[in-house]
C-alpha positions in Angstrom: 0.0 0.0 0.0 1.3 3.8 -1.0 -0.5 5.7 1.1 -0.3 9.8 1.6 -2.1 11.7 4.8 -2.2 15.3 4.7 -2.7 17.0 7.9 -3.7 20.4 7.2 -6.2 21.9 9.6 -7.2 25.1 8.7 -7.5 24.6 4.6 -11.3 25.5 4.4 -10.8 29.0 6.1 -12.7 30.1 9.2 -15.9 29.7 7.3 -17.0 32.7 8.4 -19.1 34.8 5.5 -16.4 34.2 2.7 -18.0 35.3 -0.6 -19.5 32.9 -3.2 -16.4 33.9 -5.9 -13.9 30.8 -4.0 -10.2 30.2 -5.8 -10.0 28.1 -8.5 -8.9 25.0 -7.4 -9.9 22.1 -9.9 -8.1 19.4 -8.1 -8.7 19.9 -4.2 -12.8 20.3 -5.7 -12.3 16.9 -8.1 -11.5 15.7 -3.6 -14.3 16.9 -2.6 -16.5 15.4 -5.7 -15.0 11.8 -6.0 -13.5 11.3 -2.2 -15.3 9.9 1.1 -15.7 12.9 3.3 -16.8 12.4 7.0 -17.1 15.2 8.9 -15.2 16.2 12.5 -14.2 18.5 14.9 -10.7 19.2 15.6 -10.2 22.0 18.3 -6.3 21.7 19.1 -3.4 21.2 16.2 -1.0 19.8 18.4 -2.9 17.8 20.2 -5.0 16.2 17.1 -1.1 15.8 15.7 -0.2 13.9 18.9 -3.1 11.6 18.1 -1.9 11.0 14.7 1.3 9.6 16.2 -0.5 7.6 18.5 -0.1 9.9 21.8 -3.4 10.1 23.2 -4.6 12.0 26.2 -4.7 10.7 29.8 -7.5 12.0 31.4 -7.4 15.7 32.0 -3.7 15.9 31.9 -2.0 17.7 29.2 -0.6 16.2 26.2 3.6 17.1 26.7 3.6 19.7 23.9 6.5 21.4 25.5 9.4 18.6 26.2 8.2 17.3 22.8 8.8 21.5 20.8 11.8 21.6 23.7 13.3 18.8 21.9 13.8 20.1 18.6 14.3 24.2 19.9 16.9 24.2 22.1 18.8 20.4 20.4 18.7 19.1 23.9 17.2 16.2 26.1 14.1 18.0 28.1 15.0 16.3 31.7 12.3 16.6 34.0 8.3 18.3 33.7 8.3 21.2 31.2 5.5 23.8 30.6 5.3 26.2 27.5 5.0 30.2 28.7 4.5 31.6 25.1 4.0 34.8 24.6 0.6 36.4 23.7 -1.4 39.2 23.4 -4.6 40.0 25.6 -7.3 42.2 24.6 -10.5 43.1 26.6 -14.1 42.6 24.3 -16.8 43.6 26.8 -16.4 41.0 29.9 -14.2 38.9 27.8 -10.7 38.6 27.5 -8.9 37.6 23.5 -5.9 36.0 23.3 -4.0 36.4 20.3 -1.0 34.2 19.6 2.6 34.6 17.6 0.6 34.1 14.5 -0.4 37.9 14.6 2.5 39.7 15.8 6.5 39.3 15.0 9.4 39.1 18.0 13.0 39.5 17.8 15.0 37.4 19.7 16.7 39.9 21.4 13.3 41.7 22.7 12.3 37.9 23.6 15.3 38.2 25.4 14.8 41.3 27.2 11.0 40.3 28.4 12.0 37.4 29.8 15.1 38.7 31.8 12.0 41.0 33.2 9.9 38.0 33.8 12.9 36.0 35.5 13.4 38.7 37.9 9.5 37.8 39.0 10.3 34.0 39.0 13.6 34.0 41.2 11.2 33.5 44.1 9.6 30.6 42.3 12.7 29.4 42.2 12.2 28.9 38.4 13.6 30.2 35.0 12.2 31.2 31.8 14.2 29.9 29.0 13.5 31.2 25.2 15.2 29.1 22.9 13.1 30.5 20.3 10.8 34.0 20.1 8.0 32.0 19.8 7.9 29.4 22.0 9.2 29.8 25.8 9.7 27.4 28.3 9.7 27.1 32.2 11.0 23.6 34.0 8.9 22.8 36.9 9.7 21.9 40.1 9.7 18.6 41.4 6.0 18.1 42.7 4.3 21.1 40.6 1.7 20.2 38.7 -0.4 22.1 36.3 -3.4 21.2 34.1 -3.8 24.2 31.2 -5.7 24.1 27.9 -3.4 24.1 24.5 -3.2 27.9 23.1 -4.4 26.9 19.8 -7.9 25.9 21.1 -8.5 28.8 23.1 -8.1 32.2 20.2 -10.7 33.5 19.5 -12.5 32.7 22.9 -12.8 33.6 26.0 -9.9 32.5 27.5 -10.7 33.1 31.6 -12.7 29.6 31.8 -9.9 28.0 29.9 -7.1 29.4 32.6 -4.4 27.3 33.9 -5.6 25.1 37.2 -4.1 25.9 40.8 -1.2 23.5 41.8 -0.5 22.9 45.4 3.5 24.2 45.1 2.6 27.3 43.0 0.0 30.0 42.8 -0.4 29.9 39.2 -3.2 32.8 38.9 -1.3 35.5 40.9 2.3 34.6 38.6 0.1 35.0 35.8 -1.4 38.4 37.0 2.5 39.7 38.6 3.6 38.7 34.8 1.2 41.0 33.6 2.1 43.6 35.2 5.2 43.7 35.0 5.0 43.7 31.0 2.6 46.4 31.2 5.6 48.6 32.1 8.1 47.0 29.5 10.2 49.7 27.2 10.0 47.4 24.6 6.4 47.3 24.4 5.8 51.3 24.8 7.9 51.1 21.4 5.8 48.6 19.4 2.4 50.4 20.3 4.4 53.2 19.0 5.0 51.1 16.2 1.4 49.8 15.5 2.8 46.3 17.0 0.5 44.3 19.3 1.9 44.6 22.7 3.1 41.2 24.4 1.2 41.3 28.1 0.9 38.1 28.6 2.0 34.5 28.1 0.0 31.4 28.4 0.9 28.3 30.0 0.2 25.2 28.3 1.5 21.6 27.3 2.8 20.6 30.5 4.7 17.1 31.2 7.6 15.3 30.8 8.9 13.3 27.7 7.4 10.6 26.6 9.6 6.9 26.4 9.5 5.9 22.8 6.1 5.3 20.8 5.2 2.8 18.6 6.3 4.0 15.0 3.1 4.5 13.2 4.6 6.2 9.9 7.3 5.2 7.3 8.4 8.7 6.8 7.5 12.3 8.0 7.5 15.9 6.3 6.7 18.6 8.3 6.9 22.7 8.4 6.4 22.8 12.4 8.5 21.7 15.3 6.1 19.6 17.2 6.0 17.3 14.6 9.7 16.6 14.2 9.6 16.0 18.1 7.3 13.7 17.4 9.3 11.8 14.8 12.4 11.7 17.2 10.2 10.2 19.9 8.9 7.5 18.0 12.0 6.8 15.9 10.7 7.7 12.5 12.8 9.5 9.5 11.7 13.3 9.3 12.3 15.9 7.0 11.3 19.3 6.2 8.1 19.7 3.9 9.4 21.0 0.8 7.5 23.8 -1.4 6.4 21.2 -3.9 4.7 17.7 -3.7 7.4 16.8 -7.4 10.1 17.3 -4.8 9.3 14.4 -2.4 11.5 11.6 -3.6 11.2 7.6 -3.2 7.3 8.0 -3.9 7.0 4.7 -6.0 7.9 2.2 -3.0 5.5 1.0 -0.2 4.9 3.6 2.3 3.0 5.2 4.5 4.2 8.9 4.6 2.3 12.1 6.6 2.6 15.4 5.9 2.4 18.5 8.5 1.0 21.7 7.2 0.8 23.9 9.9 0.8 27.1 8.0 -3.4 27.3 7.2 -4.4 26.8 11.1 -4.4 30.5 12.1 -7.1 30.6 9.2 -9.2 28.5 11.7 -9.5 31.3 14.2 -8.7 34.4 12.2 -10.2 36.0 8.8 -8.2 37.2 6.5 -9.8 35.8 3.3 -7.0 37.7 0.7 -4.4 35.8 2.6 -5.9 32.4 2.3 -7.1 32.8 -1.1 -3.3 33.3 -2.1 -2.5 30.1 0.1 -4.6 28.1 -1.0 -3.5 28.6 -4.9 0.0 27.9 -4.1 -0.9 24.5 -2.2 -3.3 23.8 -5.8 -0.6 24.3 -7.7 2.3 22.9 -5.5 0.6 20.2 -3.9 -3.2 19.4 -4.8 -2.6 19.3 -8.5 0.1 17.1 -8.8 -1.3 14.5 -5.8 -4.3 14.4 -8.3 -1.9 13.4 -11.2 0.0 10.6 -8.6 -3.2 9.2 -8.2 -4.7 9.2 -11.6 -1.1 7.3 -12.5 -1.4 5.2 -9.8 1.9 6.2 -8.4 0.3 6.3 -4.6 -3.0 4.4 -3.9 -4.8 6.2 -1.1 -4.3 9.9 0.1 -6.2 11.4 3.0 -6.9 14.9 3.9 -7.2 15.8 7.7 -8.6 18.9 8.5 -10.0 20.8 10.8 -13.8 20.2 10.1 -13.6 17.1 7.7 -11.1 14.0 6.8 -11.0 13.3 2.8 -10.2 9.6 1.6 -9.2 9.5 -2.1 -8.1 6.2 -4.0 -6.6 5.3 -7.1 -10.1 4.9 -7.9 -12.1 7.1 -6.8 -11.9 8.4 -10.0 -14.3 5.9 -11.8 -17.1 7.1 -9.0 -19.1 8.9 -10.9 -22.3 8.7 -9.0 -21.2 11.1 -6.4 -22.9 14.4 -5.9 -20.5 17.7 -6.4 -19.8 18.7 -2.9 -19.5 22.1 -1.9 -15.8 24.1 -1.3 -16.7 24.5 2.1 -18.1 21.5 3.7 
């Protein structure tokens, strides 16, 4: 069996009032005409990822997002119980609070630098450390004993994020660090200058993803491509051959041998929770042209035998012959 899954959450927009006018995109429709769709709900990337690999949740306690990113970001073994502390930005609506993640703003590495020698200053009576390996993602390593239970960022924007707060752990008072880390950025040189700027403001961060490394899972897929770091973690911790997704499906070598390959496109999930239908218009005709098109060619020559789509609100299952179905109904762009 050649088999191809796509995990690409985020591919059908935010399907929020785009116009009737969609992209032209002849092959990801001939998908949606021919292929088996069933519909689903996916609120978290990285923890519908982890399922893919066969890490499943325990309970209420979090999926180990952070020792798994950790592990590719700062090149190291992550000893011990790690917790992500990325930055954000948090904006009142009414009684609500909106969290907005890296996905909307940009960060040097020297400003992430120079916020998180401010919030180290607040955590020396924690007696813990902020590290930030990358601008994006930051990292704290707990204590032996804390425990925390928080919600992944990437289900929360968009929402109100004060039922979705980290829970209380016995060894630490997670909502007052939270608030004293407000604070303290609300003061921040750095961020006077990007409201000078027009720059969103970083006053906040959100903890998520907490737990230690995983031992080794079972390997579930021959090979790996990926644009995201949880992803190659993932790969390393289940001992399977990654690589970095390339621009163009023709570039992916060694396709006429048995397999079982997935591909991680991280790029269209913001689209879930933010509208910005130029931007995803221009997206999308890249991936038809780069990637769509030519799958649709592998398949009509029978060079793979099965690709599935994952998304965020349906999974597509095309065969080699789906073409000759030709009793199924046109389906609509977005499902």
């Amino acid at each position: 069996m050649r088999s191809l899954t796509i995990f690409i959450p985020g591919l059908f927009g935010s399907g929020i009032a785009f116009p009737d006018d969609l992209p032209n995109a002849p092959a990801l429709n001939w998908f949606l005409k021919k292929g088996f769709t069933k519909l689903r709900k996916l609120n978290s990337f990285s923890y519908a990822l982890c399922d893919l690999f066969g890490l499943k949740q325990n309970g209420l306690n979090d999926l180990p997002i952070a020792s798994i990113s950790r592990l590719i970001d700062s090149d190291q073994y992550p000893d011990g119980v790690w917790v992500r502390v990325d930055p954000v930005h948090v904006s009142t609506n009414g009684n609500r609070l909106k969290l907005s993640d890296s996905s909307q703003f940009n960060i040097t590495q020297h400003d992430a630098l120079e916020y998180a020698a401010v919030i180290n200053g607040l955590l020396e009576s924690y007696n813990l450390q902020l590290e930030v390996p990358s601008p994006f993602r930051w990292y704290i390593k707990l204590n032996e004993g804390m425990e925390l239970s928080t919600t992944p960022i990437d289900s929360v924007i968009g929402q109100d994020i004060l039922p979705h707060m980290p829970k209380k752990s016995n060894n630490i008072n997670i909502e007052q660090l939270i608030n004293d880390i407000q604070m303290s950025l609300h003061d921040v040189e750095i961020n006077f200058k990007r409201e000078e700027e027009k720059k969103l403001p970083i006053n906040s961060v959100w903890f998520w993803g907490c737990g230690k490394l995983p031992s080794i899972i079972d390997r579930t897929w021959s090979s790996v491509y990926g644009d995201e770091v949880i992803s190659e973690g993932l790969s390393i911790v289940s001992a399977t051959p990654f690589k970095k997704l390339p621009e163009k499906f023709d570039e992916i070598e060694d396709i006429n041998s048995n397999f079982s390959n997935l591909f991680v496109i991280g790029e269209f999930d913001r689209f879930r929770n933010y509208h910005n239908f130029d931007e995803w218009v221009e997206m999308l005709v890249r991936y038809e042209i780069n990637w769509f098109s030519p799958l649709s060619d592998a398949l009509e020559k029978k060079n793979i035998d099965q690709l599935i789509i994952e998304t965020d609100i349906n999974s597509i299952y095309i065969s080699k012959y789906s073409r000759y179905y030709f009793w199924r109904d046109q389906k609509s762009f977005i499902s």
